[in-house]
C-alpha positions as CSV (number, residue, x, y, z in Angstrom):
1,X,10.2,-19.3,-20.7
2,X,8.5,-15.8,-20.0
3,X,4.7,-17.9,-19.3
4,X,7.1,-19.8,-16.3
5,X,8.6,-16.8,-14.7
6,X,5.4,-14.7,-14.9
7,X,3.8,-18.4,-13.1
8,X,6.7,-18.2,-11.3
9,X,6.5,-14.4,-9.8
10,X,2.4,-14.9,-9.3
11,X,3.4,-17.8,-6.9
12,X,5.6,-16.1,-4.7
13,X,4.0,-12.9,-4.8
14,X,0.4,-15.2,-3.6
15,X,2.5,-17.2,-0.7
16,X,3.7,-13.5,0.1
17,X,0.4,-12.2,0.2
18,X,-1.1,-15.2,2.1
19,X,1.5,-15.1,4.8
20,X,1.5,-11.7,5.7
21,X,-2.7,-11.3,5.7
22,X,-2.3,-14.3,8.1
23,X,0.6,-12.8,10.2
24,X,-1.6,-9.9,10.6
25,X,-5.1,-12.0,11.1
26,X,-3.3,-14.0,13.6
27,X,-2.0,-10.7,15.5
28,X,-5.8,-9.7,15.4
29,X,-7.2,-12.2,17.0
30,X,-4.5,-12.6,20.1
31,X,-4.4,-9.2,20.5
32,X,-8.7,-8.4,20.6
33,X,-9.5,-11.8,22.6
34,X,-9.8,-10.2,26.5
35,X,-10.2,-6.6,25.3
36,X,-7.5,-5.5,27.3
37,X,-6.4,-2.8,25.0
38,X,-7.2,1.2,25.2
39,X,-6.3,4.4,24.0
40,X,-2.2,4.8,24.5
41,X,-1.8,8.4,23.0
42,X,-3.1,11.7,24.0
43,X,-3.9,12.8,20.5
44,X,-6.0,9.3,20.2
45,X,-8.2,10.7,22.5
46,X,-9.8,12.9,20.6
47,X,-11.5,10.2,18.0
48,X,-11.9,8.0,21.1
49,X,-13.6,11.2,22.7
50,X,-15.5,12.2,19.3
51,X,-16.9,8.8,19.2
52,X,-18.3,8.6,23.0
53,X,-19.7,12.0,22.9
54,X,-22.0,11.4,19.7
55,X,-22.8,7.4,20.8
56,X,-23.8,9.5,24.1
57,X,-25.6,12.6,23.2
58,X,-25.6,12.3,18.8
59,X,-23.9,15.8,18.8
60,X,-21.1,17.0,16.2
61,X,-19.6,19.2,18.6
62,X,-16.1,19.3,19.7
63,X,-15.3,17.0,22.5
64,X,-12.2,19.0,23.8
65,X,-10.5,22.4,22.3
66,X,-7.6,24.3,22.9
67,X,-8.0,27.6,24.6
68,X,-12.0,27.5,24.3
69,X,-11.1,27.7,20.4
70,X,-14.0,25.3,18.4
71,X,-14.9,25.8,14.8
72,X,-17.4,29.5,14.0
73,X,-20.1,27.1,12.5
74,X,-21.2,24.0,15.0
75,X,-18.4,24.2,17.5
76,X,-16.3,22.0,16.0
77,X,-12.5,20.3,16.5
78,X,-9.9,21.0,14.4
79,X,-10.8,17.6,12.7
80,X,-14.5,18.6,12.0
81,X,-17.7,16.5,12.4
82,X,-16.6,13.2,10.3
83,X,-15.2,11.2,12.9
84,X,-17.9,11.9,15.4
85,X,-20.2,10.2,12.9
86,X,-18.1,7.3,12.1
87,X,-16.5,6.0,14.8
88,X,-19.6,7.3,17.2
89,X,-22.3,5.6,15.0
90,X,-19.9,2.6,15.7
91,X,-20.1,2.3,18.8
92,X,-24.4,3.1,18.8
93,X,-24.6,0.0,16.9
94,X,-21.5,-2.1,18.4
95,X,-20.8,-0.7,21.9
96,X,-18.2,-0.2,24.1
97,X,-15.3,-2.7,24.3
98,X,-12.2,-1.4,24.5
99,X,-10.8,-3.0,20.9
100,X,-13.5,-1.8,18.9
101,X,-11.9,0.7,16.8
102,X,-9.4,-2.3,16.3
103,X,-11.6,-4.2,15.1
104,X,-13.3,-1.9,13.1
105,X,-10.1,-1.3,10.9
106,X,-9.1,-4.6,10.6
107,X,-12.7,-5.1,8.6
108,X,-11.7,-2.0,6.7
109,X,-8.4,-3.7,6.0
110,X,-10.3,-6.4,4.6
111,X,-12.0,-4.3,2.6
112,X,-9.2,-2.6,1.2
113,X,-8.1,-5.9,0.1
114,X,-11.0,-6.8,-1.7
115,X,-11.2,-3.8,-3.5
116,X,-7.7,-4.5,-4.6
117,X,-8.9,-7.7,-5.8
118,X,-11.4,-6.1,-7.6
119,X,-9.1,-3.7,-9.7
120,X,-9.1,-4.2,-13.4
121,X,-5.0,-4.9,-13.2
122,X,-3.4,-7.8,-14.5
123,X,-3.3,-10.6,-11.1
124,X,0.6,-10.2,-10.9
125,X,0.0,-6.3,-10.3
126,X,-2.9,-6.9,-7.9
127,X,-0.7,-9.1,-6.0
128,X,2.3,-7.0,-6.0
129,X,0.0,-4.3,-5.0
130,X,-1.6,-6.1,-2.0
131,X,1.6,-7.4,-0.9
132,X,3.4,-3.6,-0.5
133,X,0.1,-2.5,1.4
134,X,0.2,-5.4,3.3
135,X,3.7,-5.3,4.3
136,X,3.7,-1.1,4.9
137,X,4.0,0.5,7.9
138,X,0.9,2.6,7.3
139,X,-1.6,-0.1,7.0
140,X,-0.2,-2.9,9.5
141,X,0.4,-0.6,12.2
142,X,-2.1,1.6,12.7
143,X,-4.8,-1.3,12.6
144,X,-3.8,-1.3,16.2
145,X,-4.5,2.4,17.0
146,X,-7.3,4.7,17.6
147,X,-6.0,6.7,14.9
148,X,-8.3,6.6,11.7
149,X,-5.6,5.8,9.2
150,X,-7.1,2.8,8.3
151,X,-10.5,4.6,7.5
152,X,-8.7,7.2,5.2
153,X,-6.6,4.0,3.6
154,X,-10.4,2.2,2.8
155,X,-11.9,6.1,1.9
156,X,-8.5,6.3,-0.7
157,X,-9.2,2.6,-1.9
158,X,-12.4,3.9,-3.3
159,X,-11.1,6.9,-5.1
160,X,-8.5,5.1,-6.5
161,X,-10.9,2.4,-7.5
162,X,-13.2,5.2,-9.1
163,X,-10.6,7.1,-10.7
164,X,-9.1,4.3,-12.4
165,X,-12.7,3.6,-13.7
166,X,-12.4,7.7,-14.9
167,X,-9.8,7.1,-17.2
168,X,-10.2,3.4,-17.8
169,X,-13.7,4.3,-19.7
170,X,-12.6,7.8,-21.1
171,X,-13.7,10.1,-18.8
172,X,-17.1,8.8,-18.7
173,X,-19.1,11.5,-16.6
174,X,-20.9,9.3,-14.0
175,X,-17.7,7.7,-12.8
176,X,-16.3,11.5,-12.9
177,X,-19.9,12.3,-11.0
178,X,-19.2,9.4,-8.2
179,X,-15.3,10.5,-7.8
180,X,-16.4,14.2,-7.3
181,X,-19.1,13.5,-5.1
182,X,-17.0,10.6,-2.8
183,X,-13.8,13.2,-2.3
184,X,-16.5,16.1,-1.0
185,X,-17.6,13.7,1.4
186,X,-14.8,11.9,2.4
187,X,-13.0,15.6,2.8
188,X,-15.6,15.6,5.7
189,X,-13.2,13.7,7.7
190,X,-10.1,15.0,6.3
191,X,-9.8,18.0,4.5
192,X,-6.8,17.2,2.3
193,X,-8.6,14.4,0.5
194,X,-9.7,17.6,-1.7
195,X,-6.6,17.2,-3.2
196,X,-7.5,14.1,-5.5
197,X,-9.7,16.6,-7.4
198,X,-6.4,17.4,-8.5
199,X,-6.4,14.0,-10.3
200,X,-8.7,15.2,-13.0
201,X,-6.7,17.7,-14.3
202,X,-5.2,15.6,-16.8
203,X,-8.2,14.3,-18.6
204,X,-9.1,15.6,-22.2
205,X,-7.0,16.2,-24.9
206,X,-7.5,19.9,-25.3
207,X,-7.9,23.0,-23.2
208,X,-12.1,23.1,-23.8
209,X,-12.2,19.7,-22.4
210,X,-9.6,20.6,-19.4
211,X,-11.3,23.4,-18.4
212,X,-14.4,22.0,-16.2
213,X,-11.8,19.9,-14.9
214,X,-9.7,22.5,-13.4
215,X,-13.2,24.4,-12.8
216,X,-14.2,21.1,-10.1
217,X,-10.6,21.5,-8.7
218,X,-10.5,25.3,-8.4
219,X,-14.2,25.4,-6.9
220,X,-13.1,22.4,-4.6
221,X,-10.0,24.0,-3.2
222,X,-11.8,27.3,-2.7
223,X,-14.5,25.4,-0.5
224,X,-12.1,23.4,1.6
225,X,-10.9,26.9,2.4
226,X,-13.9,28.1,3.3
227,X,-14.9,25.0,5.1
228,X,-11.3,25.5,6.9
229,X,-12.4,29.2,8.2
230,X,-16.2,28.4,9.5
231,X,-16.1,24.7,10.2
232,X,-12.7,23.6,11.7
233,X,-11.0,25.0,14.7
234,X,-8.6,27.0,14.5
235,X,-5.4,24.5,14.3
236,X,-2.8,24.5,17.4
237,X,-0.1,22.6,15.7
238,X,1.9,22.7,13.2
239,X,2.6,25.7,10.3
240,X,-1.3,26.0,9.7
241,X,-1.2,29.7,11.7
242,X,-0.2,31.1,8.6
243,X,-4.0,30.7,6.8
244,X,-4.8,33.0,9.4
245,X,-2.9,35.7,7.0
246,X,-5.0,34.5,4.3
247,X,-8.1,34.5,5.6
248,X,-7.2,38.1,6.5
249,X,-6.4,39.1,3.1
250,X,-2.9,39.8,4.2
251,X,-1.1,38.1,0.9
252,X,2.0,38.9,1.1
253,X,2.8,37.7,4.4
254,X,0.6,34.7,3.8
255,X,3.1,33.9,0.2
256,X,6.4,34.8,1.9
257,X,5.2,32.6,5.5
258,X,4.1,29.6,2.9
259,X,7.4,29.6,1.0
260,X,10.0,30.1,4.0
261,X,8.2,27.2,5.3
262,X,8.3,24.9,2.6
263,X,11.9,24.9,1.8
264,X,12.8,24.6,5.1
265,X,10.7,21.7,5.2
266,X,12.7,20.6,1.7
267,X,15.4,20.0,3.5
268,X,13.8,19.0,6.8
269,X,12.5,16.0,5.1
270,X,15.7,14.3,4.1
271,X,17.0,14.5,8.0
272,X,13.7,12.7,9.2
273,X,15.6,9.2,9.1
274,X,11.8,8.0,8.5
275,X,11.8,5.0,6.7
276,X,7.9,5.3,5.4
277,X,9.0,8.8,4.4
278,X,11.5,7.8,2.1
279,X,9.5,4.8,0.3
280,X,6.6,7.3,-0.1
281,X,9.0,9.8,-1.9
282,X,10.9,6.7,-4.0
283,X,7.3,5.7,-4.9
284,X,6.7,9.3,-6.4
285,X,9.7,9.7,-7.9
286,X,8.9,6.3,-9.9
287,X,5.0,8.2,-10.9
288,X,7.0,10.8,-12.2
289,X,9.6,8.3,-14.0
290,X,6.5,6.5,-15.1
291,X,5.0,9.3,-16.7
292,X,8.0,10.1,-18.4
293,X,8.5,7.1,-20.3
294,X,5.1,6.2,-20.9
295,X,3.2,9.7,-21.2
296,X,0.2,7.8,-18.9
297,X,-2.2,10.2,-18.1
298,X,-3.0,8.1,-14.6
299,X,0.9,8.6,-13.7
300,X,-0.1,12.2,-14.1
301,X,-2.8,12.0,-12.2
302,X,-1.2,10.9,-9.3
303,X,1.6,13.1,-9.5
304,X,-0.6,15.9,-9.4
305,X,-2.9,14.9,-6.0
306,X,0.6,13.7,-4.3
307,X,2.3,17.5,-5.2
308,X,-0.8,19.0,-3.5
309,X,-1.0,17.3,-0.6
310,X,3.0,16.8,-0.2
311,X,3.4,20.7,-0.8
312,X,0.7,21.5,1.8
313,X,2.2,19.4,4.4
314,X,5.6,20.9,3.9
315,X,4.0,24.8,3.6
316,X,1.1,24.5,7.1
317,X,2.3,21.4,8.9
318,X,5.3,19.5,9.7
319,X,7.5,16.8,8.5
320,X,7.7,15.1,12.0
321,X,7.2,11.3,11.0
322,X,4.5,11.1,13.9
323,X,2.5,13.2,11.6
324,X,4.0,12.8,8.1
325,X,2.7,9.3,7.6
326,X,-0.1,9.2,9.1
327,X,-1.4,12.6,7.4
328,X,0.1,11.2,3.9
329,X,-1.4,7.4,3.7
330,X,-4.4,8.0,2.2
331,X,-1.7,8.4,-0.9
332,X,-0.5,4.9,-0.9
333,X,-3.0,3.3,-3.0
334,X,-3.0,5.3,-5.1
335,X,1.0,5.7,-5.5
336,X,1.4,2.2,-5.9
337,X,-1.4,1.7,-8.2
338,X,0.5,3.7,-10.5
339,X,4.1,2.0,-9.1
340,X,2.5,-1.8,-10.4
341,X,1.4,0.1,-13.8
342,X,4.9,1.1,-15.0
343,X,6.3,-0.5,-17.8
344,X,9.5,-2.2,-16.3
345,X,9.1,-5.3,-14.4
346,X,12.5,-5.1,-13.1
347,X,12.1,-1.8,-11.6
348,X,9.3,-3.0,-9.9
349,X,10.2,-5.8,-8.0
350,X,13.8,-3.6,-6.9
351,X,11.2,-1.1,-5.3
352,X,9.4,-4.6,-4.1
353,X,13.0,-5.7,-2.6
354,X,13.0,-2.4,-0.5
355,X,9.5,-3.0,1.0
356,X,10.4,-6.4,2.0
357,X,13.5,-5.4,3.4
358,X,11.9,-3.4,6.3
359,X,8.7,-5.8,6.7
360,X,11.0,-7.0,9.7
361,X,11.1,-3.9,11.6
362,X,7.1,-2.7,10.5
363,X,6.7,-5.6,12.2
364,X,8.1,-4.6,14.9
365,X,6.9,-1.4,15.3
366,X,3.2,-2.7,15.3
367,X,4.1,-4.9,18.0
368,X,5.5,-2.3,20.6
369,X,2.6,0.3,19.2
370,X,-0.3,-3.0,20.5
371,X,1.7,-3.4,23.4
372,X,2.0,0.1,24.3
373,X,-2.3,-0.3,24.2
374,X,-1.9,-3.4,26.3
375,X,0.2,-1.3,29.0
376,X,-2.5,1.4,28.4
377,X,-5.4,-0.8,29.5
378,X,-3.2,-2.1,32.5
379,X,-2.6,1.7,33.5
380,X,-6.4,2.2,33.4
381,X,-6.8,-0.7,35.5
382,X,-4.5,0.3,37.8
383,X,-6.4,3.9,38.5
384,X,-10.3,2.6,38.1
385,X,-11.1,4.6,41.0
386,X,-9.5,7.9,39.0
387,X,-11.8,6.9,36.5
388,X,-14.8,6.3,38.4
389,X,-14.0,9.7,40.2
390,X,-13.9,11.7,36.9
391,X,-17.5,9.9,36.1
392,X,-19.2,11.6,39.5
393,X,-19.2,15.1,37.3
394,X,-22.2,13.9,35.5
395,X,-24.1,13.9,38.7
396,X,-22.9,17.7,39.7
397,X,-23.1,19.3,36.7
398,X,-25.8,21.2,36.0
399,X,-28.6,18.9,33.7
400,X,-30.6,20.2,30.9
401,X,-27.7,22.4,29.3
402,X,-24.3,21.6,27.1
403,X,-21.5,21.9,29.8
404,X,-18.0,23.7,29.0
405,X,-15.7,22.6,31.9
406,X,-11.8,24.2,31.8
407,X,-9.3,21.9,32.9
408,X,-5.5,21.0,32.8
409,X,-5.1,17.4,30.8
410,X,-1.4,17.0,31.6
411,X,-2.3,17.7,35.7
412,X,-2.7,13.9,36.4
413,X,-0.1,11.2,37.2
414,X,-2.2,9.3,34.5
415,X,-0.7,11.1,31.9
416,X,-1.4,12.8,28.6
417,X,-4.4,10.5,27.9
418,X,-6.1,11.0,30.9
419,X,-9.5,13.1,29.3
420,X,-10.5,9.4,27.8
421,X,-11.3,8.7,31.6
422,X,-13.7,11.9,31.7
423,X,-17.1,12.0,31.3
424,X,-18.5,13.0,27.7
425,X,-22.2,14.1,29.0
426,X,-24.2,15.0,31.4
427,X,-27.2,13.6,33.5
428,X,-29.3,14.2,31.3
429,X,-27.8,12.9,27.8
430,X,-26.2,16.9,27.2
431,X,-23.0,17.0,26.4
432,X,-19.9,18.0,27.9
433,X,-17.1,20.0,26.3
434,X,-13.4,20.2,27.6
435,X,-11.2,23.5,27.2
436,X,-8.0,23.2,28.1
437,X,-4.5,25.3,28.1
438,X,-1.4,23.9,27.4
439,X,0.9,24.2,30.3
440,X,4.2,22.5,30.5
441,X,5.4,23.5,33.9
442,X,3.1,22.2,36.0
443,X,4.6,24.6,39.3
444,X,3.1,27.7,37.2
445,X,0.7,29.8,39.3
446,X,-2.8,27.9,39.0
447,X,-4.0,31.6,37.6
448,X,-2.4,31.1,34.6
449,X,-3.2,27.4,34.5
450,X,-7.0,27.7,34.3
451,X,-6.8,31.2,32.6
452,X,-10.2,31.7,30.9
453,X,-10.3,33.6,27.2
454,X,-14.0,34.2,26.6
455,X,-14.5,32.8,23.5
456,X,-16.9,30.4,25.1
457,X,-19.2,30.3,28.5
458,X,-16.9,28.2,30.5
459,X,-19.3,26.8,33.3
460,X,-16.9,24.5,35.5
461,X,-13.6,24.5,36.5
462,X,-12.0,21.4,37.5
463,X,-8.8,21.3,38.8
464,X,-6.3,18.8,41.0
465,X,-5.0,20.9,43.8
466,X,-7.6,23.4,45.8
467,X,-8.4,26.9,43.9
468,X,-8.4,28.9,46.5
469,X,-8.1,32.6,44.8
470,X,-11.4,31.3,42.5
471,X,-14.8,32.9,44.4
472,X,-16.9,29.8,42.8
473,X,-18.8,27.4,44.8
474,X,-17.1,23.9,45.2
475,X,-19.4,21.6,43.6
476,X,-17.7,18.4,44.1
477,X,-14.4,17.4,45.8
478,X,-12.2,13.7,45.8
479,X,-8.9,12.4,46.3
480,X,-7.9,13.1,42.9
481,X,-9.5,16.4,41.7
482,X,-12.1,19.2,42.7
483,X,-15.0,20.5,40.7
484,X,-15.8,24.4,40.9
485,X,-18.5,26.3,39.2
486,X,-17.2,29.2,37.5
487,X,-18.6,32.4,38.9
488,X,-19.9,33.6,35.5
């Protein structure tokens, strides 16, 4: 009786699998056959922007900034170098079309898959496990955008692939070695992947044997800091301001800024009305219910790296679903790795009942989130002479130098995404930085609008309407825009 409904579970859970892979393969292929797809969101701009500026020039700088703010060391975003290597080495080797990053994390996808497959979990939990990724909001919709989810979901797969190996052959040092070494790198994209060093804390049985451990998590944490202060930019959005208390040794307001923030943020969460929110916190309330009737030291594990990260997002950043789910997925694997190694079946496949429930409207949200990239590529169409405009600033800038031009990104009729129409170097292969300042009110004196701050030699101004008041020499003037040097 059990050997049938275990036979059973293992066929619906494979013609669950196999439909929605194909759903989504089939989705791929309609949606990448003319290429008429491009970037819909302003903050996918800056990965789009990251990637053209290496392909272009091979440089790890920033491709736009906030205010003339970029990173102490190298100039950096407030994302760092990773995705400038990534997605830019992609597009050396691949090219340009317009669905490449599409296409590039459907084949991580795949991957993520296979590494499933690969697991050393009974079939029925590999299945289960495929099936919730498959059917989540975080992996099936953001295939389709130029946000690098998908890469962080593939760079978690491989932890969680690692660290299972970690406790699977009792702490055996080279898999520890490998799982230390993949985090520090994969932290070069985004920071909080620091946070599965957490996952070691539980091995060992005693204190002697704990204390490297929490030696490899301290020292981590105290580099990503570090790395924070001289590497990334300083941060625009979100709660993050606060670290600048820290890194100012001014404690107690950085404690008492931390913790008014986080139980706001407490409560914040459970007014979202975010559906992914709310199966990512079920799925760690079922780790911690997992630990407590099985004492698994994996449950642990995971309970530790998703309090980190959680707790961070809640203390410097925001509970805003826009950011909230993408910033958390990298914790999915490894949440429902340890959801498909409780104990109770049953409880399982109710937590199974609530992912299928809301494949539906997943469903639907990747499909307005590839038509709003279809509508995109139609807009770009529509203003290819904006476009081939914005590309004449090559030929005016100066050649031989890096080039910091200050402009307004929210000036144009194109909207927000505009700067992925813009230029990324120069003439001669240098490359070109953009500074901007956020303004809102676009009747605001011009003054304030292209307002310079000297953190960095700003050597062109380019503007839509005339700058009159500005004494620099008008290097190039269109329909759409005008070009100034800035008298330096």
């Amino acid at each position: 009786m059990l050997a049938h409904q275990i036979r059973i579970r293992l066929a619906v859970l494979a013609l669950l699998v196999t439909s929605a892979f194909l759903s989504l393969s089939w989705e791929f292929l309609q949606t990448i056959k003319d290429d008429a797809y491009f970037v819909a969101h302003e903050d996918e701009v800056i990965y789009y922007g990251s990637a053209q500026l290496f392909a272009e020039t091979q440089s790890l700088q920033a491709e736009s900034c906030i205010a003339e703010d970029v990173s102490k060391i190298g100039k950096f975003n407030w994302y760092g170098p990773g995705y400038n290597v990534v997605y830019g080495t992609l597009k050396m080797v691949f090219g340009n079309a317009n669905s490449l990053f599409i296409r590039f994390h459907f084949v991580l996808a795949c991957f993520i898959l296979v590494v499933i497959f690969l697991l050393q979990l009974p079939m029925e939990d590999r299945l289960l496990l495929a099936s919730m990724l498959l059917i989540s909001e975080q992996f099936t919709v953001y295939i389709y955008s130029y946000f690098p989810e998908l890469l962080h979901l593939f760079f978690s797969a491989l932890l969680v692939f690692t660290l299972l190996q970690v406790y699977q052959t009792q702490s055996n040092s080279k898999w520890i070695a490998l799982f230390v070494m993949l985090v520090l790198v994969f932290s070069l994209c985004r920071i909080t992947t620091i946070f599965f060093l957490a996952a070691l804390l539980p091995l060992g049985s005693d204190w002697r044997q704990r204390g490297p451990m929490v030696l490899i998590f301290v020292v981590g944490i105290v580099a990503s800091v570090l790395y924070l202060r001289f590497c990334i930019a300083p941060p625009y959005a979100g709660e993050m301001h606060k670290l600048q208390n820290l890194y100012s040794f001014s404690l107690v307001s950085f404690i008492f800024e931390t913790l008014k923030a986080t139980g706001r943020n407490v409560i914040e969460i459970f007014k979202v009305n975010s559906v992914p929110i709310y199966l990512l916190l079920l799925l760690i309330g079922s780790t911690l219910y997992n630990y407590w009737k099985t004492k698994d030291k994996f449950q642990l594990a995971a309970l530790f790296v998703s309090v980190c990260l959680v707790g961070v997002m809640m203390a410097y950043y925001s509970v805003s679903p826009f950011y909230f789910v993408k910033q958390t997925a990298m914790l999915l694997p490894l949440l429902l790795i340890a959801f498909v190694r409780g104990p109770y079946v049953a409880v399982k496949w109710v937590l199974f009942g609530l992912f299928i429930f809301f494949w539906v409207p997943v469903n639907k949200k990747r499909t307005r989130v590839i038509e709003e990239h279809q509508h995109a590529y139609a807009n770009l169409q529509s203003n290819l002479k904006l476009r081939d405009s914005f590309q004449k600033i090559s030929s005016v800038v100066e050649p031989g130098k890096d080039v910091v031009i200050l402009w307004c990104y929210n000036e144009y009729d194109y909207g927000g995404a505009a700067q992925a129409l813009l230029p990324y170097s120069t003439a001669t292969g240098n490359p070109i930085m953009y500074t901007t300042n956020i303004v809102f009110d676009q009747a605001i004196a011009s003054k304030i609008k292209f307002k310079l701050h000297h953190k960095l030699r700003v050597d062109y101004i380019l503007s839509r309407q005339p700058l009159d008041w500005l004494e620099g020499s008008l290097k190039l003037q269109t329909p759409f825009f005008y070009v100034y040097r800035n008298p330096i």
